[in-house]
N, C-alpha and C positions, 0 to 999 in steps of 0.2 A: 762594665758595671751597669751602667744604664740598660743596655739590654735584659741584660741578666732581669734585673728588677721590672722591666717593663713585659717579661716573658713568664715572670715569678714573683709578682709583687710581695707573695707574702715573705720573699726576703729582703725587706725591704725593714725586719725584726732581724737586728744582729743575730740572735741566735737559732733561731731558723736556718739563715743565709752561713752561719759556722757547721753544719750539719753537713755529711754527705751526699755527694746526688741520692746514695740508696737510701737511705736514710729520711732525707726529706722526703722522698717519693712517695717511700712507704706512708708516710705522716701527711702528706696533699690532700688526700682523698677528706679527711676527717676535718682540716681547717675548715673555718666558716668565716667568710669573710663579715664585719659585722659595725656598724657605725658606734661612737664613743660621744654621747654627747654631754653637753658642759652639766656636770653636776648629777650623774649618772654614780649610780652605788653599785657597784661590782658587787661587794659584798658588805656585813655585818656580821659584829661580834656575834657569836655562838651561833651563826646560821650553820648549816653543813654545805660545803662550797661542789660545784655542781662543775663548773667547767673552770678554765687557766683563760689566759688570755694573752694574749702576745700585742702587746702596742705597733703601732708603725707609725701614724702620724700625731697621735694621740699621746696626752701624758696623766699619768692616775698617781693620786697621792696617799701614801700610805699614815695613818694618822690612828690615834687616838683620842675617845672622845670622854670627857671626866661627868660626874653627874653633874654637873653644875651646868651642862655644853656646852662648856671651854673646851678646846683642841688645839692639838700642834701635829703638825707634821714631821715624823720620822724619816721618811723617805719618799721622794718622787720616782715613779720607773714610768722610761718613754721606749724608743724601738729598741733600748740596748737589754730590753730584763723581759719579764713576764708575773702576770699576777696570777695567784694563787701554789706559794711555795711551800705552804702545808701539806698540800698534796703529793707531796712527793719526798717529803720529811716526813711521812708518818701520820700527818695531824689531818681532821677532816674538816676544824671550825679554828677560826684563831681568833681572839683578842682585838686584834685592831678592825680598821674599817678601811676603805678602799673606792675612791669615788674619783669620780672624772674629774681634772681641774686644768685642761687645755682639751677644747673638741678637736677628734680626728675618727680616726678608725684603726680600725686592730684588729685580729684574726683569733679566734676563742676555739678553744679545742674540748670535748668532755671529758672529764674527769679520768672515766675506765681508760679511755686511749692514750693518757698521759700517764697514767703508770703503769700500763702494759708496755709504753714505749722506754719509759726509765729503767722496767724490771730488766730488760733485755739486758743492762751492764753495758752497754756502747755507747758511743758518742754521743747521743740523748745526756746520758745519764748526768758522763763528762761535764757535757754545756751548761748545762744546768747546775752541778755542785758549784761550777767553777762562780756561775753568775751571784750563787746563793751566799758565797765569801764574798763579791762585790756589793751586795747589797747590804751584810753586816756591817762592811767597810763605812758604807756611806753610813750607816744608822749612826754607827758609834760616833763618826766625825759630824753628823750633824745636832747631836749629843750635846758633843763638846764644843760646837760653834754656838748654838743654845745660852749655854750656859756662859760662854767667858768673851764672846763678841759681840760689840752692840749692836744695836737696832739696823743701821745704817749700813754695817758689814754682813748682817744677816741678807737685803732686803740686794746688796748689790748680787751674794749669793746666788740668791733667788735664781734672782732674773737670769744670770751669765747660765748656771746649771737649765731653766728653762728652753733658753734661745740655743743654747748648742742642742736641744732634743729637739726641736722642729724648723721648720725648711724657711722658714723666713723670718725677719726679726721684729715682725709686731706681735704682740700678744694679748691676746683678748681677754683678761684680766680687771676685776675692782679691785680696791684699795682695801674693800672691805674682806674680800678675798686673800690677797692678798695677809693682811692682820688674821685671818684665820686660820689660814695655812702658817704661819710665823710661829700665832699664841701672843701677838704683839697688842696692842692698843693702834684702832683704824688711825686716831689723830700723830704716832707717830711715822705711818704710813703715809699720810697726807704731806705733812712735815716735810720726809726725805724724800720723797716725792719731788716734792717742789724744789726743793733745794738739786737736785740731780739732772732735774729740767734746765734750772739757771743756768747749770755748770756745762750744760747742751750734751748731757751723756744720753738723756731719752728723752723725748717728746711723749704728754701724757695728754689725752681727754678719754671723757668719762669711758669708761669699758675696754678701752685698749691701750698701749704701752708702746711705744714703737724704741730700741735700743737706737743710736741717732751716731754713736761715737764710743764705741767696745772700748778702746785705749783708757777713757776716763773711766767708764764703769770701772775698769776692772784696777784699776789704781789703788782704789781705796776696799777693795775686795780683801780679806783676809786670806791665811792661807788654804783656810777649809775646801775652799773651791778649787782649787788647784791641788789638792790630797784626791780629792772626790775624783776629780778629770781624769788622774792620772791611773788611779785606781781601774775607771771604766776604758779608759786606752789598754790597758795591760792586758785585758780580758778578751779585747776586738781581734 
């Protein structure tokens, strides 16, 4: 596998690296290798979206933003999905908004070359429907984590869904970020913060997040995170 990746890094995007030799080969030529950095806007509501994007070490958050610019996030996708799923359901502009919120990089394809590669009906097309049912999965279950789990189970979420999407387990993240991406209030953030620190599940200074002891985070974790996991294993 390490080869593989270090021969082919752009499977280093599950669903790339699910794709056939022929298949990917075909689609090599067109990837563009391309840096993600923190707070980068892939897209916006009613723009017409231009190219997809394939994450690798990068994670982008799928969100909506109210007139008031209050937001919460609906979904995070890191190497296991791809951004811009309109484009291949039909649609050219969507609704929500889409911005970097872990730097990495990621590999962006244009538009025309992703749905001449979906029209084909092959494994393309496959990968992608299959990923477009995981990512509704999560939507819905982060819905309902939202709504009926608190702050505390939200925030262990978070982080656990975060650190399984990139290679190491500090994360360069604020508080205030954090409460953005939730929809929460920053000072309940600070809060369980601190309180999670005490309990030595993470060590926290300003801007980064280090997970310090997985076992306790995920203790008090809800079930949503482990719906979500299981979801994105089923698909790998």
């Amino acid at each position: 596998m390490a080869a593989m990746l270090e021969s082919y890094p752009a499977k280093q995007n599950a669903l790339l690296a699910a794709l056939p030799a022929a298949d990917f080969d075909r689609l090599t030529p067109h990837l563009m290798r391309v840096p993600m950095p923190l707070g980068q806007m892939l897209y916006e509501p009613g723009f017409a979206l231009r190219r997809a994007y394939f994450p690798t070490t990068s994670i982008v958050s799928l969100h909506y933003v109210l007139e008031s610019g209050a937001s919460a996030e609906s979904a995070g996708v890191g190497y296991e999905g791809v951004i811009g799923m309109p484009l291949f359901m039909g649609g050219e502009t969507t609704p929500s908004s889409a911005a970097v919120r872990i730097a990495g990089h990621g590999y962006s394809l244009d538009a025309i070359e992703l749905k001449r590669e979906f029209s084909r009906c092959g494994p393309m097309q496959r990968v992608l429907l299959g990923y477009t049912q995981t990512l509704i999965g999560q939507m819905a279950q982060t819905a309902a984590c939202n709504r009926h789990h608190s702050v505390d189970q939200q925030i262990r979420r978070w982080l656990l869904m975060t650190i399984d999407r990139i290679p190491s387990r500090e994360i360069v993240v604020t508080q205030e970020m954090i409460a953005s991406v939730l929809g929460v209030r920053r000072e309940s953030v600070t809060e369980i913060a601190g309180h999670l620190q005490r309990a030595g599940a993470i060590s926290y200074r300003r801007g980064h997040i280090s997970v310090k002891d997985r076992a306790r985070l995920s203790d008090g974790a809800c079930e949503c995170y482990a719906a979500v996991r299981e979801q994105m294993r089923s698909r790998a």
